[in-house]
Backbone as JSON Lines, residues from 0, in Angstrom:
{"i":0,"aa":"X","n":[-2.18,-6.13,-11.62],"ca":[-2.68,-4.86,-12.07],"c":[-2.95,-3.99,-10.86]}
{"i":1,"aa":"X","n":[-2.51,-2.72,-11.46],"ca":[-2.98,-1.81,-9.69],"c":[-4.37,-1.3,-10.72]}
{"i":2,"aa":"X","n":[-4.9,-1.24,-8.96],"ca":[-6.36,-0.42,-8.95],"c":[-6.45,0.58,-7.63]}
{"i":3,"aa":"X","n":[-7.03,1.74,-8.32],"ca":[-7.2,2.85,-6.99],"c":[-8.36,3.04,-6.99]}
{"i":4,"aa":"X","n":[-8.86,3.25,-5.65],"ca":[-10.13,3.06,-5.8],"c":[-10.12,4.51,-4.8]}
{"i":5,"aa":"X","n":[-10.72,5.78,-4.94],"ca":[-10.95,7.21,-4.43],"c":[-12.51,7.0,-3.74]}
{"i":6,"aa":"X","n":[-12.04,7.09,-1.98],"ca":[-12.72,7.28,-1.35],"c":[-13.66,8.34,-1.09]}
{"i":7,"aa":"X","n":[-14.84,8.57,-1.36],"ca":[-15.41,9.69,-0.27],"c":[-15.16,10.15,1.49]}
{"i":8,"aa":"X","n":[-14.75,11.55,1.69],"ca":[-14.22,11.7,2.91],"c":[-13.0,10.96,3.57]}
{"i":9,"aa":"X","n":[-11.99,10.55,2.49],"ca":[-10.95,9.66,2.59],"c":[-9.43,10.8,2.47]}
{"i":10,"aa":"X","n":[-8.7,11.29,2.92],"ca":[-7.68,12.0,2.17],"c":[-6.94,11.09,1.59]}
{"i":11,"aa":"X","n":[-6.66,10.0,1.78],"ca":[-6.01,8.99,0.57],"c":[-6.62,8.0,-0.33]}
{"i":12,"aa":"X","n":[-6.29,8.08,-1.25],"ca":[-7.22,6.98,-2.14],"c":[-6.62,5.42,-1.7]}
{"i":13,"aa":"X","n":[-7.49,4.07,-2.18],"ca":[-7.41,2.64,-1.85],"c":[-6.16,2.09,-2.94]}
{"i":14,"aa":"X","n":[-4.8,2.16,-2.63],"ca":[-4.01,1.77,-3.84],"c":[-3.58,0.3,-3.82]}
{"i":15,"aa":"X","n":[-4.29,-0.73,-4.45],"ca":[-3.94,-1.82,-4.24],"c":[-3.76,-2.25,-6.11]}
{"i":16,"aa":"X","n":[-3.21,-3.91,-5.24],"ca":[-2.23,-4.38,-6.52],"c":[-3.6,-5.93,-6.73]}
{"i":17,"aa":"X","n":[-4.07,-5.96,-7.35],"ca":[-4.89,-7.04,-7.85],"c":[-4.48,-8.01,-9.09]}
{"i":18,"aa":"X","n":[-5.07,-9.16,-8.67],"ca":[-4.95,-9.87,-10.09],"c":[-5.61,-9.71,-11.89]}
{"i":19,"aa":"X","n":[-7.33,-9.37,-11.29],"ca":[-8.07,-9.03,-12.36],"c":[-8.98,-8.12,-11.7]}
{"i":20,"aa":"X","n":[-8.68,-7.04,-12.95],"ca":[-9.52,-5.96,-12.61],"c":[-11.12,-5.9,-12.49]}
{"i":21,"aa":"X","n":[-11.47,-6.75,-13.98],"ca":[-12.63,-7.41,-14.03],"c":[-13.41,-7.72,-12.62]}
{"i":22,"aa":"X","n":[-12.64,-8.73,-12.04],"ca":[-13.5,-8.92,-11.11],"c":[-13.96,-7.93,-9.95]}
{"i":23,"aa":"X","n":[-13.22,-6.66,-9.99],"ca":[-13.3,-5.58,-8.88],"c":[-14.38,-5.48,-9.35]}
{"i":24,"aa":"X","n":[-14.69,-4.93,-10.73],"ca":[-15.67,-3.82,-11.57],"c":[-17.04,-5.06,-11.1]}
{"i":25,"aa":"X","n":[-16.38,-6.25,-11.08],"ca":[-18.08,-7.56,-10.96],"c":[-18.23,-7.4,-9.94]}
{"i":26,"aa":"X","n":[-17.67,-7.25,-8.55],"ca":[-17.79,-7.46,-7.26],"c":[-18.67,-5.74,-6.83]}
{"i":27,"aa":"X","n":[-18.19,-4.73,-7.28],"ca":[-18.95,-3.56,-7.24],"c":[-19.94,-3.59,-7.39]}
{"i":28,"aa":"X","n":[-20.39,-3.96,-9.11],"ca":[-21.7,-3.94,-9.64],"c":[-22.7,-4.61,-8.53]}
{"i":29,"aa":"X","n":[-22.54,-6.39,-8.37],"ca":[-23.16,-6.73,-7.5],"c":[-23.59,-6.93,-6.68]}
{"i":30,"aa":"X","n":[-22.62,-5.52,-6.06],"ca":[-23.22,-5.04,-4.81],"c":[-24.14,-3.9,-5.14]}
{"i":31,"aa":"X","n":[-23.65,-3.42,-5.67],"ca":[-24.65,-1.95,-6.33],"c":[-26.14,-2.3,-6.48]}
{"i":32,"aa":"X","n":[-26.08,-3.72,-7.37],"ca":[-27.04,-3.81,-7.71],"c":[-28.11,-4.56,-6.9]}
{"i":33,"aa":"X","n":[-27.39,-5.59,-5.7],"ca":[-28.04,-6.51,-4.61],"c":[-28.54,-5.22,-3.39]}
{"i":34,"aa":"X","n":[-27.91,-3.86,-3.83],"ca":[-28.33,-2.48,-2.73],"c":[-27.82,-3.46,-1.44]}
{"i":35,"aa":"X","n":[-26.49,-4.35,-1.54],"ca":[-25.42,-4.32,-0.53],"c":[-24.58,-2.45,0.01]}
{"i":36,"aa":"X","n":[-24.33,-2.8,1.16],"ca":[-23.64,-1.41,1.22],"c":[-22.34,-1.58,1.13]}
{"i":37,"aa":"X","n":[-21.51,-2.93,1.29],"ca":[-19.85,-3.05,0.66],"c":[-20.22,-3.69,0.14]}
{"i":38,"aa":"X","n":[-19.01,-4.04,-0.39],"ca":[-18.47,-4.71,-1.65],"c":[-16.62,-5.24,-1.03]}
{"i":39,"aa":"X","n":[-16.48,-6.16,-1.42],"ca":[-14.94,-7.08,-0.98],"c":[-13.44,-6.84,-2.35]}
{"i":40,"aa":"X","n":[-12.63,-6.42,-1.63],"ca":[-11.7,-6.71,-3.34],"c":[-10.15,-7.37,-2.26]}
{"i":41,"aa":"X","n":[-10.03,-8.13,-3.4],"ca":[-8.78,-9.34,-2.27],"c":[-7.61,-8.93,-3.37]}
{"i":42,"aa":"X","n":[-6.4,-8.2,-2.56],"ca":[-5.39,-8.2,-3.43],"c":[-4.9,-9.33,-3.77]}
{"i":43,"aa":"X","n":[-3.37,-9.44,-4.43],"ca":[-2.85,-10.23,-5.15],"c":[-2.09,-11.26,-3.92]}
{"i":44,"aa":"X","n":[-1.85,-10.72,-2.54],"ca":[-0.93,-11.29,-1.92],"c":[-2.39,-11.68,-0.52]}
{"i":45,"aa":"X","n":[-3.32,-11.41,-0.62],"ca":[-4.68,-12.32,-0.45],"c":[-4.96,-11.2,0.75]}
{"i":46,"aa":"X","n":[-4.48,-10.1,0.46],"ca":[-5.41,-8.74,2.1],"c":[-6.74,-8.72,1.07]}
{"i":47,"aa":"X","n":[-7.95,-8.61,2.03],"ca":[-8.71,-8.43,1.54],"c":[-9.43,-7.16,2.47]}
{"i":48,"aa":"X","n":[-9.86,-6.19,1.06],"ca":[-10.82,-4.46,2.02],"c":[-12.4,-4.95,1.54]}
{"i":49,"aa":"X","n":[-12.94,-4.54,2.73],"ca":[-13.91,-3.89,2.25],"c":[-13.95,-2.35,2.17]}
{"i":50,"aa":"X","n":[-15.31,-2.06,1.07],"ca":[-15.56,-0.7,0.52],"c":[-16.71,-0.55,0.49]}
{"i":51,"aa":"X","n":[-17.18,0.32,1.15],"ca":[-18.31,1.07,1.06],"c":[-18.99,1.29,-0.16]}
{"i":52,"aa":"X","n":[-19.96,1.32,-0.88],"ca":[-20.09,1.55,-2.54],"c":[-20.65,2.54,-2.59]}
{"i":53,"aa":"X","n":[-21.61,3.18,-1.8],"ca":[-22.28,4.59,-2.08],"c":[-20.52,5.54,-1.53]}
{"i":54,"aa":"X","n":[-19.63,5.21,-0.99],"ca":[-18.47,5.6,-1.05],"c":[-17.52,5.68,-2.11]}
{"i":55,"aa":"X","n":[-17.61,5.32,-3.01],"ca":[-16.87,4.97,-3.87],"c":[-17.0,6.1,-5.12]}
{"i":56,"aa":"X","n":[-15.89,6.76,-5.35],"ca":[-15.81,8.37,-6.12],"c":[-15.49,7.49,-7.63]}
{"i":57,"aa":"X","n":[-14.3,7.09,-7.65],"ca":[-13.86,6.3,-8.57],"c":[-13.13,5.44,-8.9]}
{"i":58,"aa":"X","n":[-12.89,4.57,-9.89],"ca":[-11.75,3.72,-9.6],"c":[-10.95,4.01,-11.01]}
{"i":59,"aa":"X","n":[-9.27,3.62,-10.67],"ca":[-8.43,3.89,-11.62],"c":[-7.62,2.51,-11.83]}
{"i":60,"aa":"X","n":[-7.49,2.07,-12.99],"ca":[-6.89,0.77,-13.17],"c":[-5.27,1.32,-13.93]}
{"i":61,"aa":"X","n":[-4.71,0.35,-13.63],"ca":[-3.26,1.12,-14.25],"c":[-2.74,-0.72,-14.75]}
{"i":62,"aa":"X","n":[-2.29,-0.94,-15.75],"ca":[-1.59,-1.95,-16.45],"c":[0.13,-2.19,-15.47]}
{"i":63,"aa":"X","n":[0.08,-3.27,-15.7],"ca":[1.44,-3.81,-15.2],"c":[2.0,-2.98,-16.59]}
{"i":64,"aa":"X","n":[3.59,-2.71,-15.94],"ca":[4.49,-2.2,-16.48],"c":[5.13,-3.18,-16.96]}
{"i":65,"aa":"X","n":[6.07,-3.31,-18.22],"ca":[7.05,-3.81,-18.21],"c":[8.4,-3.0,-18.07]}
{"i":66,"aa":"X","n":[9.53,-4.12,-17.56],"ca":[10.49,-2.83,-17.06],"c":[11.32,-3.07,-18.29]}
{"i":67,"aa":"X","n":[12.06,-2.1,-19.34],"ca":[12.8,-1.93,-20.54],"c":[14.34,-2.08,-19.99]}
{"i":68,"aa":"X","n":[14.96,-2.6,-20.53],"ca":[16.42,-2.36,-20.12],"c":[17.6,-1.98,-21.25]}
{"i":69,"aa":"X","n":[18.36,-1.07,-21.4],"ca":[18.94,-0.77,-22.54],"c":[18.18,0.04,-23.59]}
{"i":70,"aa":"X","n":[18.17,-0.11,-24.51],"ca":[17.96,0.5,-25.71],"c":[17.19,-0.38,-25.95]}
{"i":71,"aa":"X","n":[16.39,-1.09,-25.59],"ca":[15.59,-2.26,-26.56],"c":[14.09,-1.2,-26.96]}
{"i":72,"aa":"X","n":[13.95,-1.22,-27.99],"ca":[12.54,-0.77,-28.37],"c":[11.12,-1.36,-27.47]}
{"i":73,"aa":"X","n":[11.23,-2.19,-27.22],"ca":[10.04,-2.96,-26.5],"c":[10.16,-2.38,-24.79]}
């Protein structure tokens, strides 16, 4: 699953490819809520960022695609 995560004072947003989104949204919270100042998110191929959380504008989750081939309805 991709997730973008829109930096404060960033001109590009964080575009990474993750396994479960879930766990971004858990790893945020409990920093938010431990008043940590990052928070860790480990892509799919194991880079791992840290992120700032009072940084953090928003995040955008986007679904794996499937790719269609032909005319198939699906």
């Amino acid at each position: 699953m991709r997730v973008r995560i829109g930096v404060a004072n960033a001109t590009k947003e964080l575009d990474l490819e993750v396994d479960d989104a879930e766990q971004v949204v858990a790893e945020y919270e409990k920093a938010d809520e431990a008043g940590n100042r990052m928070f860790t998110v480990t892509e799919t191929d194991g880079k791992k960022h840290m992120v700032l959380v009072a940084a953090v504008l928003y995040v955008e989750f986007e679904p794996d695609k499937r790719l269609s081939v032909g005319f198939s309805p699906e």
